[in-house]
C-alpha positions in Angstrom: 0.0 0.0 0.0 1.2 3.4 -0.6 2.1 5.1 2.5 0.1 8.1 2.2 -2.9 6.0 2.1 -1.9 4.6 5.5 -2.5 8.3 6.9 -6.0 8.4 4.9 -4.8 10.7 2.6 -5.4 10.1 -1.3 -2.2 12.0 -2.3 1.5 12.6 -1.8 1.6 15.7 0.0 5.6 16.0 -0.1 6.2 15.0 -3.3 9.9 16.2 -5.0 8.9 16.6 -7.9 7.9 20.1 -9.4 4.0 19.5 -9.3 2.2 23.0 -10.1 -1.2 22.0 -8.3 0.9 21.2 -4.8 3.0 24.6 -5.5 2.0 26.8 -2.3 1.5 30.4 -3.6 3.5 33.1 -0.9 2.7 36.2 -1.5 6.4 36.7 -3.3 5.5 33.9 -5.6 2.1 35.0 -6.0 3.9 38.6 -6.8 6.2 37.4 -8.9 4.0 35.2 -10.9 1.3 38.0 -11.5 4.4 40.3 -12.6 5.6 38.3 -15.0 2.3 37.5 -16.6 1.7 41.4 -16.8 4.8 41.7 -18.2 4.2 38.9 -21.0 1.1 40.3 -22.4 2.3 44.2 -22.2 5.4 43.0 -24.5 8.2 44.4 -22.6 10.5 41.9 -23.8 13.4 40.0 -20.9 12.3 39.1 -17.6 14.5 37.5 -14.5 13.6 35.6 -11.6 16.8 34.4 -9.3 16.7 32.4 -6.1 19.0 30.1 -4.1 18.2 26.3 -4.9 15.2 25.2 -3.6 13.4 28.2 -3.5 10.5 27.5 -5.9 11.9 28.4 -9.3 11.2 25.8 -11.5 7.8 25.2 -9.8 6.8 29.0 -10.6 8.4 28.4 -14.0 5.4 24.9 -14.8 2.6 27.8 -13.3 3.4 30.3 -15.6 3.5 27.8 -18.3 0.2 26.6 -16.9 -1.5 30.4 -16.9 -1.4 30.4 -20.7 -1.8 26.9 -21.0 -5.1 27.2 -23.6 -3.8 29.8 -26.2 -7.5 28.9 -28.6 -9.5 30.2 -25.0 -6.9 33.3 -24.9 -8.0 36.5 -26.4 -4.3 37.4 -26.3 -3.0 33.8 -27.0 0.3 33.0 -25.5 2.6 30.5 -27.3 5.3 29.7 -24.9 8.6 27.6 -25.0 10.8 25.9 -22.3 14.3 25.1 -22.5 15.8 23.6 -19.8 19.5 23.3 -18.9 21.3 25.4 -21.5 24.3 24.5 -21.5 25.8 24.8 -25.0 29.4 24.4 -26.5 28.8 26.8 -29.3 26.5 29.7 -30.5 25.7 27.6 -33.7 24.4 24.8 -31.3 22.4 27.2 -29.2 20.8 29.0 -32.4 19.6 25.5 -33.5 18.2 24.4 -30.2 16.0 27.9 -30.2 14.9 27.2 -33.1 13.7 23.8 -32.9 12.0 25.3 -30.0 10.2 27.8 -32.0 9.2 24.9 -34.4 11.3 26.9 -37.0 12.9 24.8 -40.0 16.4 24.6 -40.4 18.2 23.5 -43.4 21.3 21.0 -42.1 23.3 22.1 -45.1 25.1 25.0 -45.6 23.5 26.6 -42.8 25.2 29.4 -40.5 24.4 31.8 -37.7 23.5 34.5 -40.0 20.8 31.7 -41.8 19.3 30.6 -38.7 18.8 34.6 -37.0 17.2 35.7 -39.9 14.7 32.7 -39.9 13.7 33.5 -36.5 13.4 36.9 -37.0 10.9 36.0 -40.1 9.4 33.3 -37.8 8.8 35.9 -34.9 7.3 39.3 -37.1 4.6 36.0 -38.8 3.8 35.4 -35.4 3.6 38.0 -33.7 2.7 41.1 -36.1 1.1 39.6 -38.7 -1.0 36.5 -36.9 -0.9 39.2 -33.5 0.2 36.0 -31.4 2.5 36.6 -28.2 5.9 34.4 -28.4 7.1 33.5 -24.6 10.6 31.6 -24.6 11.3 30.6 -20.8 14.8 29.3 -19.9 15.1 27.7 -16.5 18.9 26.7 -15.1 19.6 30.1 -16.2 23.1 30.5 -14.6 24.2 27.8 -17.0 24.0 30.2 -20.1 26.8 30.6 -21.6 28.5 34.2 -22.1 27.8 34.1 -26.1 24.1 32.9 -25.4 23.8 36.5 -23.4 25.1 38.2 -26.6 22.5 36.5 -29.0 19.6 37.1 -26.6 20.4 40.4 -26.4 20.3 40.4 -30.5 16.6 38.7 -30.5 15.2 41.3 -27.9 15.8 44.1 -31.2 13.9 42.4 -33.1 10.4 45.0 -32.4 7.5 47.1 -33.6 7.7 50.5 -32.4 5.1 49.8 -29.8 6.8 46.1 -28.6 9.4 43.6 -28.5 8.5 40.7 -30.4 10.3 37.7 -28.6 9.0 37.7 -24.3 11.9 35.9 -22.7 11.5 34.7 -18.5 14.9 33.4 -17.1 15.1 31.4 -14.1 18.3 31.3 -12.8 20.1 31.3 -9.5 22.0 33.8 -7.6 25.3 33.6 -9.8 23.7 34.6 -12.9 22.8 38.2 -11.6 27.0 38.6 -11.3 26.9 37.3 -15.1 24.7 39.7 -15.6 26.8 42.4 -14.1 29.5 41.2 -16.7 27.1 42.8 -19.5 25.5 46.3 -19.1 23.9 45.9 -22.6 22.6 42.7 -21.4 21.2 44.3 -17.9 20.1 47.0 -19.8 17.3 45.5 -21.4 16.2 43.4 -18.6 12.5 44.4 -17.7 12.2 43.1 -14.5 14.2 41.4 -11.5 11.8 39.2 -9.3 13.9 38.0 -6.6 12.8 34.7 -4.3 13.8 34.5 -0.6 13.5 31.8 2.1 10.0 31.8 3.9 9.1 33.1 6.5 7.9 30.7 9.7 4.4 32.0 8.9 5.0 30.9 5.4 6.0 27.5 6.2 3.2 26.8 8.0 1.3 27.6 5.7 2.9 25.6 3.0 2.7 22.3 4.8 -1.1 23.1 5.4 -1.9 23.7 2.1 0.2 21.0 1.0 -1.8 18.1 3.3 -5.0 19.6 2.3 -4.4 19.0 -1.6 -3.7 15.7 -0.8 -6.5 15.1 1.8 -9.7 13.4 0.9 -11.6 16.9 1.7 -10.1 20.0 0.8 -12.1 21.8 3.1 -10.3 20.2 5.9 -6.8 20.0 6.8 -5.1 17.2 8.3 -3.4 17.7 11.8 0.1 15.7 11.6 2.4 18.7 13.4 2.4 20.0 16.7 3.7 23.9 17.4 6.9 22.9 18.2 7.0 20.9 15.4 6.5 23.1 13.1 9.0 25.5 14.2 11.4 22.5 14.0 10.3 22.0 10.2 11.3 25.6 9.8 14.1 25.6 12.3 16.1 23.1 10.5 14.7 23.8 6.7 15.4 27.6 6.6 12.0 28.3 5.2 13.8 26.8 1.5 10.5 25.2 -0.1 12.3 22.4 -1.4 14.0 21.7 1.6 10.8 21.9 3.8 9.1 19.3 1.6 12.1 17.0 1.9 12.3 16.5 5.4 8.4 16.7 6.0 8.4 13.6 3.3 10.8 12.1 5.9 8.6 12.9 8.9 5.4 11.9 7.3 7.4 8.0 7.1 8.7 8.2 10.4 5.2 8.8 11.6 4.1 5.6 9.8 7.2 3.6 11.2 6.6 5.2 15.3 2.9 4.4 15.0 2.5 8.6 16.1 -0.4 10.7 15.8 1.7 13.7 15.4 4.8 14.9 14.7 6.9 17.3 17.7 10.0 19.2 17.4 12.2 15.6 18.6 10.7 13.7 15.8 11.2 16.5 13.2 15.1 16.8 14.9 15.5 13.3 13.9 14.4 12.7 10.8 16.2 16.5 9.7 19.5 14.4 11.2 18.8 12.1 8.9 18.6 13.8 5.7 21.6 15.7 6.8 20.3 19.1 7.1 21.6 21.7 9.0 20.2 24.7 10.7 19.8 28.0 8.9 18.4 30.5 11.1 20.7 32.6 13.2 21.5 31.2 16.7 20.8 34.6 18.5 18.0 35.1 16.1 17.0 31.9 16.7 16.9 31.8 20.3 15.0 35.1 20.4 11.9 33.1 18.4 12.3 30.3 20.3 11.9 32.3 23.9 8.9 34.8 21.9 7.1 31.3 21.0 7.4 30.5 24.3 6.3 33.8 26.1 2.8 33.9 23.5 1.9 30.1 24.5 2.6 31.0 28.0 0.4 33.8 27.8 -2.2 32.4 25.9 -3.2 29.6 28.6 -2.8 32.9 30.9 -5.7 34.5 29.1 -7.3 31.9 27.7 -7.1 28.7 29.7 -5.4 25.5 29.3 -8.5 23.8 27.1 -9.1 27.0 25.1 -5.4 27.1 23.8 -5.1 23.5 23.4 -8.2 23.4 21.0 -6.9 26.3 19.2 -3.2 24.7 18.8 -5.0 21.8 17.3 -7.3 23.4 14.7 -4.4 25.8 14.2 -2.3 28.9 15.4 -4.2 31.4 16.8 -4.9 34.6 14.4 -3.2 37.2 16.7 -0.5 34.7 17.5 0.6 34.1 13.8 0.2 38.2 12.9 3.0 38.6 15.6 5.0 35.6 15.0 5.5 36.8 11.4 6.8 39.9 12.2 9.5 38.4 14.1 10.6 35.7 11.8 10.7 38.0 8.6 8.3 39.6 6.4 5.0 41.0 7.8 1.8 40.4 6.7 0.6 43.9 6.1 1.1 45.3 3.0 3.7 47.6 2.6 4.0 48.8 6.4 7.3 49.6 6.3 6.5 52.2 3.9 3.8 53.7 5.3 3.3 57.7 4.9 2.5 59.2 8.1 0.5 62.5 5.7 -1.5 62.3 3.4 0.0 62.1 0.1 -0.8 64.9 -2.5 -0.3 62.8 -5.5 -1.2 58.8 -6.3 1.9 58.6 -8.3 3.3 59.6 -12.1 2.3 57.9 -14.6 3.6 57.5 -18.2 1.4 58.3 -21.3 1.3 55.1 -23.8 0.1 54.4 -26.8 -3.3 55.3 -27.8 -4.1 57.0 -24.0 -5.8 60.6 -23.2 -5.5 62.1 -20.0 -9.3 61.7 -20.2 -8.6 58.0 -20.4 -6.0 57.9 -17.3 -8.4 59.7 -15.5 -11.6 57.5 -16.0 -9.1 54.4 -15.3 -8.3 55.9 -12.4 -10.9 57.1 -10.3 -14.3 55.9 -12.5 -15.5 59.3 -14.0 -14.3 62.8 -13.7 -15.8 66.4 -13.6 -14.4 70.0 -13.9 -13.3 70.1 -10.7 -10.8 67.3 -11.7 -9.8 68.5 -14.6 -9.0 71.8 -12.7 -7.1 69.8 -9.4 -5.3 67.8 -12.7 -4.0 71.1 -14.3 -3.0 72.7 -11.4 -0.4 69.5 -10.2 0.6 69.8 -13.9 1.5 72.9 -15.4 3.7 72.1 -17.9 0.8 70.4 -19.5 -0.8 73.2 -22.0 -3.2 71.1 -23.6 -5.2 68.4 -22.0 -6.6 67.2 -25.5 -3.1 67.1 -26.6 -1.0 65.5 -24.5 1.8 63.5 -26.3 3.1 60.0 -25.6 5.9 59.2 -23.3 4.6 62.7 -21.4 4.5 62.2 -17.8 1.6 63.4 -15.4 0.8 63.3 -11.7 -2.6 62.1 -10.6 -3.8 64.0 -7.5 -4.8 62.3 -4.2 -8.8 63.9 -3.6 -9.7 63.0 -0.4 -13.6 62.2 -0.3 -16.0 61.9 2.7 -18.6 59.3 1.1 -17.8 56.1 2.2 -17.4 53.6 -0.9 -18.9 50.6 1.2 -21.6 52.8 2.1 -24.3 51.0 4.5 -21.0 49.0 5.4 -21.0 46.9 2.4 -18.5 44.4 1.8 -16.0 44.2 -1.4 -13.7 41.3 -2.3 -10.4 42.3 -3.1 -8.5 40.2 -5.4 -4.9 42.4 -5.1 -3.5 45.3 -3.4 -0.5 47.4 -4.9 2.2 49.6 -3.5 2.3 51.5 -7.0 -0.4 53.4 -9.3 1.1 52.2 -12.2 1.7 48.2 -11.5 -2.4 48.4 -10.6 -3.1 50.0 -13.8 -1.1 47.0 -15.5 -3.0 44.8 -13.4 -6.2 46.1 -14.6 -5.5 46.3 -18.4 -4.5 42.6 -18.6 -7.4 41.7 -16.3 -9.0 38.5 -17.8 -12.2 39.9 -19.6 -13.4 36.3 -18.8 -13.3 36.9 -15.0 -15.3 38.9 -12.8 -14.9 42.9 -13.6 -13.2 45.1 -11.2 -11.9 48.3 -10.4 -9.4 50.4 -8.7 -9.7 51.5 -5.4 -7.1 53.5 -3.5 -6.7 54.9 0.0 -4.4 55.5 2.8 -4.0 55.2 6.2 -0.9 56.1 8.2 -0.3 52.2 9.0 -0.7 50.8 5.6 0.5 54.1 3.8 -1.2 54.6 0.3 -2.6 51.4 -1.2 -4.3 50.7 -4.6 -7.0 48.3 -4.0 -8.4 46.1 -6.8 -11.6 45.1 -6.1 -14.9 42.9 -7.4 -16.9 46.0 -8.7 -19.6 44.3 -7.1 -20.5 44.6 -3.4 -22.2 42.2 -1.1 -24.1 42.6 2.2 -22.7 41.0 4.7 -19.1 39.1 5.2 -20.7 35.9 4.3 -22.2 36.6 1.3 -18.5 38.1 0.0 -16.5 35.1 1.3 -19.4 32.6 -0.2 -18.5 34.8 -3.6 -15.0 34.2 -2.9 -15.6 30.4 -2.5 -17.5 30.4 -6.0 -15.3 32.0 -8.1 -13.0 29.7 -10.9 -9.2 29.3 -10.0 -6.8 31.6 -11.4 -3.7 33.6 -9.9 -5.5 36.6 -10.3 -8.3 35.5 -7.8 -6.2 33.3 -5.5 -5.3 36.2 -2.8 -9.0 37.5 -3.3 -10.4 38.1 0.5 -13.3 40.3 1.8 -12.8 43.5 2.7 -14.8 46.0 4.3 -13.5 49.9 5.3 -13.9 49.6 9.2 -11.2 46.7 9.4 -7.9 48.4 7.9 -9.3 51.7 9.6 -9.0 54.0 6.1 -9.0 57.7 7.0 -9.8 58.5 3.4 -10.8 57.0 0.2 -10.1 58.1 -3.4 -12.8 59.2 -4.9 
């Protein structure tokens, strides 16, 4: 019998292998992966994701493949390519590897570098201008490119329109290849986007090993309870909050649960089997040692407050809410969005933004805030006086967009919204909103501010719902996608807002 059945499970939670539908979305990888797909259907050409081994690369490289996995359902269809472990002796070899990628056909005789660039830039403007299709080319084991491979990418990201590069390239790679990189400033240059992967946090860890044993439990509605408190710190203790290594030794636990006949696993049991698999510990000793004493001093306090029984049941069905807010600003990054950058005034702008292709001030403005009047169009002019002409504004111009406090509440009656992302910039929400799925619920922009959360740019369900319940049952219905993923319900009153948008 397979062992996982032995725990009544119909799945290998702790599978090694890179399986999308076990991959537990952080918010980085959630960030990163919603980046890079904003990024792939704007057209803005090279992309980079590094990370240490074991942090979730090639597992966020199979999800990205997965979101534009049905180009005929795509109203922006998305043809993408994988190569994996590019290690090549010569650029000839490399050029004919892309292009058997690409589905381009090469000639074995008499054919040279020159031949085979020029087919691919034929193969790429049919593609891409002509049948308007989107070309993603992904390379994962990055670091192993070669220095002339650079040189040749660098040579495909010229081939473009004047609105966009024709070729989207995504490379995964670890830390090393961002000191290649450094090599080659006309290489760097052109590089969109850095998304950089880190450890976990303790929070995070948690949370991946939940998620994890509810995918493979027989309800995903429930989550199977094989860790104690101090067992999960141990799985984070000796992992390092690396996703790969987490998974690893939790395989190794899950076993030696089997083998022990145990109910649960505590921090010996996880000490042993990490022994085992000859991991060693990666969080600071003083750093450590302070986590260990807070962990301590919050159970201590919550059978203080709480009672013995109280805490015990909560344990079991989980970590207490408060408990895991605190905890995970201790062990790393917080949970709140962007509270180390909080503003402490009220900002006067919600940010510059660039004039593209096509756009009107008119347009920015009705993206922005839902309609406009006068009295906009007069705040607008004043915070931009270089402008002299609304109605002829020319691309590449940059504008500000002022901040107008208004009193109505938009969850007026205290109505409910789901919010499916929250941004620390105007402009990454506008992306966000342009490449919005047409095939998904509509939204739209909401921004306000608060002096913990400083200025935040809200995208929200457009509709609203009555009570908590009826949002969260929304929440519940909606189709899976990494757009709705991080949806939750939000109402005004909880992230006390002194002032909306309007």
């Amino acid at each position: 019998m397979e062992y996982f059945r032995i725990l009544n499970l119909k799945k290998e939670p702790f599978s090694n292998s890179p399986e999308p539908d076990f991959f537990y979305l952080s918010s980085q990888h959630r960030a990163c992966l919603q980046h890079l797909e904003l990024a792939v259907r704007l057209h803005r050409g090279l992309n980079v994701v590094i990370g240490d081994v074991g942090t979730g690369k090639t597992t966020l490289c199979r999800r990205l493949i997965m979101t534009f996995a049905h180009p005929e359902q795509d109203e922006d269809p998305v043809h993408t390519h994988l190569m994996m472990d590019p290690a090549f002796d010569t650029p000839l070899e490399f050029l004919r590897l892309v292009a058997a990628n690409l589905g381009v056909v090469i000639d074995k005789k008499q054919v040279t570098e020159r031949v085979i660039k020029e087919k691919i830039k034929n193969y790429l403007f049919e593609n891409c201008v002509d049948k308007k299709q989107t070309v993603l080319f992904i390379i994962d084991e990055g670091q192993k490119l070669p220095d002339f491979c650079l040189e040749i990418l660098r040579e495909f990201l010229n081939y473009e329109t004047n609105h966009a590069k024709l070729l989207q390239i995504v490379i995964f790679a670890q830390k090393e290849f961002q000191d290649t990189i450094e090599k080659y400033p006309n290489f760097k240059d052109r590089v969109n986007r850095f998304c950089f992967l880190e450890p976990l946090t303790f929070q995070e860890t948690c949370d991946l090993i939940s998620y994890r044993l509810k995918k493979a439990g027989n309800n995903e509605t429930l989550t199977p309870e094989f860790f104690t408190l101090s067992g999960l710190w141990a799985v984070y203790h000796y992992s390092g909050g690396y996703p790969r290594k987490i998974v690893t030794l939790c395989h190794q636990v899950m076993l030696s649960l089997i083998i022990q006949n145990k109910a649960k696993a505590d921090f010996f049991l996880i000490r042993a089997c990490a022994k085992r698999v000859v991991m060693e510990t990666h969080v600071p000793r003083l750093y450590r040692r302070a986590c260990v004493a807070m962990v301590v001093v919050l159970v201590l306090i919550g059978f203080w407050t709480q009672g013995v029984k109280n805490v015990d049941n909560q344990i079991k069905s989980g970590f207490p809410l408060g408990t895991v807010q605190l905890l995970s600003g201790i062990f790393g990054k917080g949970i709140s969005i962007g509270h180390d950058d909080a503003m402490q005034e009220r900002p006067v702008t919600l940010g510059v933004v660039r004039i593209g292709q096509g756009y009107t001030v008119n347009r920015i403005l009705q993206e922005v805030y839902g309609n406009y009047d006068d009295g906009l169009i007069r705040d607008f002019r004043k915070l931009n006086p270089h402008i002299n002409d609304i109605n002829k504004i020319q691309q590449g111009d940059s504008v500000k967009i002022p901040a107008l406090p208004t009193n109505m509440d938009p969850l007026n009656e205290r109505k409910y919204l789901i919010r499916i992302a929250a941004k620390r910039n105007l402009n990454d929400a506008l992306d966000y909103i342009r490449v919005y799925p047409q095939n998904l619920p509509p939204v739209k922009l909401l921004p306000y501010w608060n002096k913990q959360e400083g200025l935040v740019f809200a995208v929200t369900l457009t509709e609203q719902f009555s009570s908590f319940d009826s949002a969260l049952a929304k929440k519940k219905a909606m189709s899976s996608s990494a757009y709705l993923d991080e949806a939750e319900a939000l109402c005004a009153g909880q992230h006390g807002t002194e002032f909306y948008v309007r």
